[in-house]
C-alpha positions as CSV (number, residue, x, y, z in Angstrom):
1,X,0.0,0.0,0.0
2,X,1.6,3.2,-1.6
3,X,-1.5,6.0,-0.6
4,X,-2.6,9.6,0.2
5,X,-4.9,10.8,2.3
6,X,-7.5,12.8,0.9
7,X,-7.4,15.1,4.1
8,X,-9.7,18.2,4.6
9,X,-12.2,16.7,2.1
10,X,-14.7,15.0,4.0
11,X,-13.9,15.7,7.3
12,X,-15.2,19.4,8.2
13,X,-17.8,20.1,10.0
14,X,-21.2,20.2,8.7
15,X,-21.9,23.7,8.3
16,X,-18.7,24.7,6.8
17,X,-17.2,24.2,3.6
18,X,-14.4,21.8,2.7
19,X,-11.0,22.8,2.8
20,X,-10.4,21.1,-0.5
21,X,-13.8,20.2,-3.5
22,X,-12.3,17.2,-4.5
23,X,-12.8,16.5,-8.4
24,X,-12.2,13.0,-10.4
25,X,-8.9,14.8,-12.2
26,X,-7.6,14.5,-8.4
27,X,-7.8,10.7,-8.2
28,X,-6.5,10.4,-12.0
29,X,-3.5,12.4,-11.0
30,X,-2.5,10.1,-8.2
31,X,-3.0,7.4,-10.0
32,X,-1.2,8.7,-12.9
33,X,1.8,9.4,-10.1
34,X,1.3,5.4,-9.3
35,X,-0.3,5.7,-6.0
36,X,-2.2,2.6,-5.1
37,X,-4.0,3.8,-2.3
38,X,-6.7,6.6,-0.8
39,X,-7.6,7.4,2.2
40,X,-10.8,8.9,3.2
41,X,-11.2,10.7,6.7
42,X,-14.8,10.9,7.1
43,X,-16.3,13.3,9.8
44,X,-19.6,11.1,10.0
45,X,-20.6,12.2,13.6
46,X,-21.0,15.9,12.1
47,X,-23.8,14.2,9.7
48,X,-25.7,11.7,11.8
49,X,-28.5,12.6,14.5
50,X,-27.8,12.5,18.2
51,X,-30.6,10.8,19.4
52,X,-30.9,7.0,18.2
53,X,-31.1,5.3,15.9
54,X,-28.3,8.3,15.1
55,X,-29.0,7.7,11.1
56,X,-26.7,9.1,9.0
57,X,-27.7,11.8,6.7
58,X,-28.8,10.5,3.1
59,X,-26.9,13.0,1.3
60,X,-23.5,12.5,3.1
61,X,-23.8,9.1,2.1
62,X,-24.2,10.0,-1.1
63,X,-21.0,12.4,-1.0
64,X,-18.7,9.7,0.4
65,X,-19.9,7.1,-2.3
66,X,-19.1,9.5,-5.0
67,X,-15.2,9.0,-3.5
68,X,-15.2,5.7,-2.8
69,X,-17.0,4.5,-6.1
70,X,-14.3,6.9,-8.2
71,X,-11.6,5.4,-5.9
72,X,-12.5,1.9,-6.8
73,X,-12.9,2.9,-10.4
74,X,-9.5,3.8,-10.7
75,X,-8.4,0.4,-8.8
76,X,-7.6,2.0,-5.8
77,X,-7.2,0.2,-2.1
78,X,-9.2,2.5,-0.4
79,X,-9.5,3.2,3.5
80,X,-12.3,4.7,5.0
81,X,-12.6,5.6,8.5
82,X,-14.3,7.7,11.3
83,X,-12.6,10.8,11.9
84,X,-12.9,13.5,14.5
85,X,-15.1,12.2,16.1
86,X,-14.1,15.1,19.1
87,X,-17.0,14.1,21.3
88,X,-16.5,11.1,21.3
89,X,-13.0,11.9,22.5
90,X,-13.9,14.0,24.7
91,X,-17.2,12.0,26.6
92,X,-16.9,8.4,25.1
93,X,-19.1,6.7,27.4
94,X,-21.8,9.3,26.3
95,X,-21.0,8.8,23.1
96,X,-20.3,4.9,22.5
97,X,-23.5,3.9,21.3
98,X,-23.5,6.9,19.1
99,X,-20.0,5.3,17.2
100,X,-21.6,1.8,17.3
101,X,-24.8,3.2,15.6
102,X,-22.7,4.9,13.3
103,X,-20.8,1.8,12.5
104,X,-23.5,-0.4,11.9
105,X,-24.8,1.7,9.5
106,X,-21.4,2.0,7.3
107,X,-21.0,-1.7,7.3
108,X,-24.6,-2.4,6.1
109,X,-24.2,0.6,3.5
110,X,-21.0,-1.2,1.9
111,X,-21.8,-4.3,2.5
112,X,-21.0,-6.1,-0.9
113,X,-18.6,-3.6,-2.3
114,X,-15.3,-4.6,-3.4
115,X,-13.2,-5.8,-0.7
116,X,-10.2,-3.2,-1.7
117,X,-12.4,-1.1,0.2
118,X,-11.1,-1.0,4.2
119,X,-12.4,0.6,7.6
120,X,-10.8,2.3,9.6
121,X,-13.0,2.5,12.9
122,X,-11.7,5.5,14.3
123,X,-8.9,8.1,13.8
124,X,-6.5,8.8,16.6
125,X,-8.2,7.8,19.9
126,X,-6.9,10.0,22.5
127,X,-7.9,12.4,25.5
128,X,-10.6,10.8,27.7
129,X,-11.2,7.3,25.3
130,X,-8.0,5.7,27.3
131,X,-6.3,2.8,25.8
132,X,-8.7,0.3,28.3
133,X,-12.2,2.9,27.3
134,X,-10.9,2.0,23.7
135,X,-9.9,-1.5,23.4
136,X,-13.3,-2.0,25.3
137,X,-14.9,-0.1,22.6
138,X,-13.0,-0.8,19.5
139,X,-14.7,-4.6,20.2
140,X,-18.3,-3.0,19.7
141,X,-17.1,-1.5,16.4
142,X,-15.7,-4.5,15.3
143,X,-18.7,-6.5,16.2
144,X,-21.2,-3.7,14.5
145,X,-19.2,-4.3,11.3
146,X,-19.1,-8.2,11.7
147,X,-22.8,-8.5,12.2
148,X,-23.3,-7.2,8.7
149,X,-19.5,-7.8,6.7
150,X,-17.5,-10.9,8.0
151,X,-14.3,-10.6,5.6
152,X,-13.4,-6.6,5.0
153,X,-10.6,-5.8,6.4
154,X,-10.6,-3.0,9.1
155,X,-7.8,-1.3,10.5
156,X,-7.7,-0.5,14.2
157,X,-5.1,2.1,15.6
158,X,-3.9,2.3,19.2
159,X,-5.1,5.1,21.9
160,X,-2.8,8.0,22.5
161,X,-3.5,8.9,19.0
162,X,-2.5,6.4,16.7
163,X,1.4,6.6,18.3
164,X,3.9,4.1,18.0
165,X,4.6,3.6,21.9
166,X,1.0,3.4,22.6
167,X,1.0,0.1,20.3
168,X,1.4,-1.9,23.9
169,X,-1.4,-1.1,24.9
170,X,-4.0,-1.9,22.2
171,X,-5.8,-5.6,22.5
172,X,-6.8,-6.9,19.1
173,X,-9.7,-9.2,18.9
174,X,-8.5,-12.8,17.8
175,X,-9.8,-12.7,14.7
176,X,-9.1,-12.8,11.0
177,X,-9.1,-9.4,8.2
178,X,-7.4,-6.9,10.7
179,X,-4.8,-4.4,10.1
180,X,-3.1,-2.2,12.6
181,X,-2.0,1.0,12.0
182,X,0.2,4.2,13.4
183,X,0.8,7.8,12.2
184,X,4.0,9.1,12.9
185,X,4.7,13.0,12.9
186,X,7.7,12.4,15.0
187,X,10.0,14.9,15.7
188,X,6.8,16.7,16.4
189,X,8.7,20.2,17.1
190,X,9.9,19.5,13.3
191,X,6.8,18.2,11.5
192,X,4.3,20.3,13.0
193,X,6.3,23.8,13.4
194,X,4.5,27.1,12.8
195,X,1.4,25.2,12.4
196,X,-1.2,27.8,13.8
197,X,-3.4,24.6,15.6
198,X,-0.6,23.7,17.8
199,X,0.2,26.1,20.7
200,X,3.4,27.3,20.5
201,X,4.2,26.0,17.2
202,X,6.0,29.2,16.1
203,X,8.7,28.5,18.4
204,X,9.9,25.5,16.5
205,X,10.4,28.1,12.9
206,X,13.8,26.8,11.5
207,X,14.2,23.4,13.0
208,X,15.9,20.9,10.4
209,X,16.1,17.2,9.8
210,X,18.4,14.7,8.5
211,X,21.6,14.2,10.8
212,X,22.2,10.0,11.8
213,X,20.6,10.9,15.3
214,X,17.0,12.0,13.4
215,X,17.7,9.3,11.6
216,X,18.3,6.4,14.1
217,X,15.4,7.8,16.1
218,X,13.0,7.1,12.6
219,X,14.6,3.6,12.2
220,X,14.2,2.4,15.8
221,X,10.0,3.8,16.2
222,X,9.1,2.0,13.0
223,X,11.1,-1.2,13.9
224,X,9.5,-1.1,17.2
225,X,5.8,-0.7,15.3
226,X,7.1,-3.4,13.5
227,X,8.4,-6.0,15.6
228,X,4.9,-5.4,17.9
229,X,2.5,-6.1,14.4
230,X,4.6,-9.5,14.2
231,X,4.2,-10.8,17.3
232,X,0.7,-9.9,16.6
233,X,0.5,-11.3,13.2
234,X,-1.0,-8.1,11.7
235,X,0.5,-6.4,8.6
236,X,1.1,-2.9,9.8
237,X,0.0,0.5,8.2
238,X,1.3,4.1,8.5
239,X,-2.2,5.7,7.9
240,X,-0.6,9.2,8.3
241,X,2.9,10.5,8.0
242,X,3.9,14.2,6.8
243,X,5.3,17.5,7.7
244,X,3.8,21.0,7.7
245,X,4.4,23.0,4.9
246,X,6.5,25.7,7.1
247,X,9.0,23.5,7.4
248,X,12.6,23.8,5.2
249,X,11.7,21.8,2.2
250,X,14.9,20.1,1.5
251,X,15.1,18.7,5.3
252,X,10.8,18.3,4.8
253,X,12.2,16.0,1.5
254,X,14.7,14.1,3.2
255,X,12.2,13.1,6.3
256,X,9.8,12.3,4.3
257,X,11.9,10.2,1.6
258,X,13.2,8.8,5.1
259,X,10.3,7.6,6.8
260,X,9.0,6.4,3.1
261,X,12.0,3.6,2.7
262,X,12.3,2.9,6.2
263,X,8.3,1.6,6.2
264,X,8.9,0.5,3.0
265,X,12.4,-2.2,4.2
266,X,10.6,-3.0,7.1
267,X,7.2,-4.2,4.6
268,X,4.7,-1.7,6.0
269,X,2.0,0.1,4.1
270,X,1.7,3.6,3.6
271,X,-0.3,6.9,3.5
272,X,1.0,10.4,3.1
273,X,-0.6,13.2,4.9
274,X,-1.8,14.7,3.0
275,X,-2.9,15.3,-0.4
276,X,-3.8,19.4,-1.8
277,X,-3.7,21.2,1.9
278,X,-1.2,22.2,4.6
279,X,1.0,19.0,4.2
280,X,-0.4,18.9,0.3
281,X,2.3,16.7,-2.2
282,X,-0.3,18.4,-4.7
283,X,-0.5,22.2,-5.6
284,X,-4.4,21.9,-6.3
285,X,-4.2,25.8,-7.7
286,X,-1.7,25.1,-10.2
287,X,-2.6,21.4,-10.6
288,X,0.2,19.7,-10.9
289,X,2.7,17.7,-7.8
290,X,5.5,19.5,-6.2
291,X,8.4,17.4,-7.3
292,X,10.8,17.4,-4.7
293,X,7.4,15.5,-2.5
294,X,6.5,13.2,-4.8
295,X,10.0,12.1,-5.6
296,X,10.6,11.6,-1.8
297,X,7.2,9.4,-1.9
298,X,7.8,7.4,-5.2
299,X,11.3,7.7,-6.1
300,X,11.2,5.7,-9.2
């Protein structure tokens, strides 16, 4: 799995406009670039009621069939998931049957689509959903996709958002058609400086990458990730790796190129964050790649 996320897409909230309209030219240019792979964050709690049966709105349905089904067109693996969910972040026990619900009615949607389509059941778990809240819940996700779709594949990341050091911590079920998966944004001070959501971001202006420290420190968290998804017997997948587009571009190059080849030699997927916004590969004004990125993704 060689993939971009599709970030800022269909993950805003429900009032406001995407960050990014995304057109079918976007998935012919990364399959042209010889991508394999989408994902699609989907912000479903923003489009589903709060009281029960929670249904999903009709017409966001009908948005985030209009990716997949062009995603599959183009014979792409694609990865659909729950993202930002905040409340449920925030309040899960308030808001587990709401994710269940939500859930249960994916799985019945796509039940029967091609099986290159995955779920993800939820992005970054973190705050108040506590690796024990989640691995408790991640078992009622799993079980609202099984009762209608008993072969997809679903991905299932560990608490402390996705990281590699929480991997410990998260239980798989003992079944069959499961993937694990991390992001890694690590030296955060590096990948993440000047970005205006992070407090304090601007402090990190001007750091640099690329001396054999920063790159020990990327080989030994991905062998970790990947010794733990052995002894698990998963296959193991980098949903999201990337760095903020204040960052120096050649040391943004070389840690990206990095972390590519290292998942890569160690046989992990993976899926670049993100496509056309603040991490973009893509220039979706001009409409064409930045090179030096896309190079550092797919080198040949």
């Amino acid at each position: 799995m060689r993939g971009i996320n599709f970030g800022n897409v269909l993950d805003h909230l429900g009032d406001d406009s995407p960050r990014l309209l995304l057109r079918d030219e976007h998935f012919d240019a990364v399959r042209a670039a010889g991508f394999d792979t989408v994902r699609l964050p989907a912000r479903w709690s923003a489009h589903a009621g709060h009281a029960a049966p929670h249904t999903i709105e009709p017409g966001f349905f009908r948005r985030v069939d209009q990716a997949v089904d062009a995603a599959l067109r183009r014979g792409f693996t694609v990865v659909l998931n729950v993202h930002h969910y905040h409340e449920l972040q925030e309040a899960p026990q308030e808001h587990a049957t709401r994710f269940v619900a939500l859930w249960r009615q994916i799985a019945e949607h796509y039940a029967g689509h091609d099986a290159r389509l995955l779920f993800e059941l939820l992005n970054e778990p973190r705050d108040a959903l506590t690796a024990r809240l989640w691995n408790e819940l991640l078992r009622d996700g799993l079980a609202a996709v099984r009762a209608h779709d008993r072969e997809r594949t679903v991905i299932v990341g560990s608490a402390r958002m996705n990281d590699v050091g929480a991997l410990p911590e998260l239980a798989l079920p003992a079944e069959e058609h499961l993937m694990a998966t991390v992001h890694y944004y690590a030296p955060f001070e590096f990948t993440h400086q000047g970005a205006p959501w992070v407090p304090g971001a601007a402090r990190w202006l001007g750091t640099t990458w690329g001396d054999d420290a920063d790159r020990q420190r990327v080989r030994d968290d991905l062998a970790k990730a990947a010794r733990w998804a052995a002894e698990q017997g998963v296959s193991l997948f980098i949903g999201e790796f990337g760095a903020y587009m204040e960052a120096d571009e050649e040391s943004r190059v070389r840690w990206t190129s990095f972390v590519r080849a290292e998942a890569e030699r160690l046989g992990s997927g993976w899926c670049y964050w993100d496509f056309g916004t603040d991490f973009g590969a893509f220039d979706p004004r001009s409409g064409a790649w930045r090179e030096p990125l896309l190079r550092a993704l797919l080198p040949s």
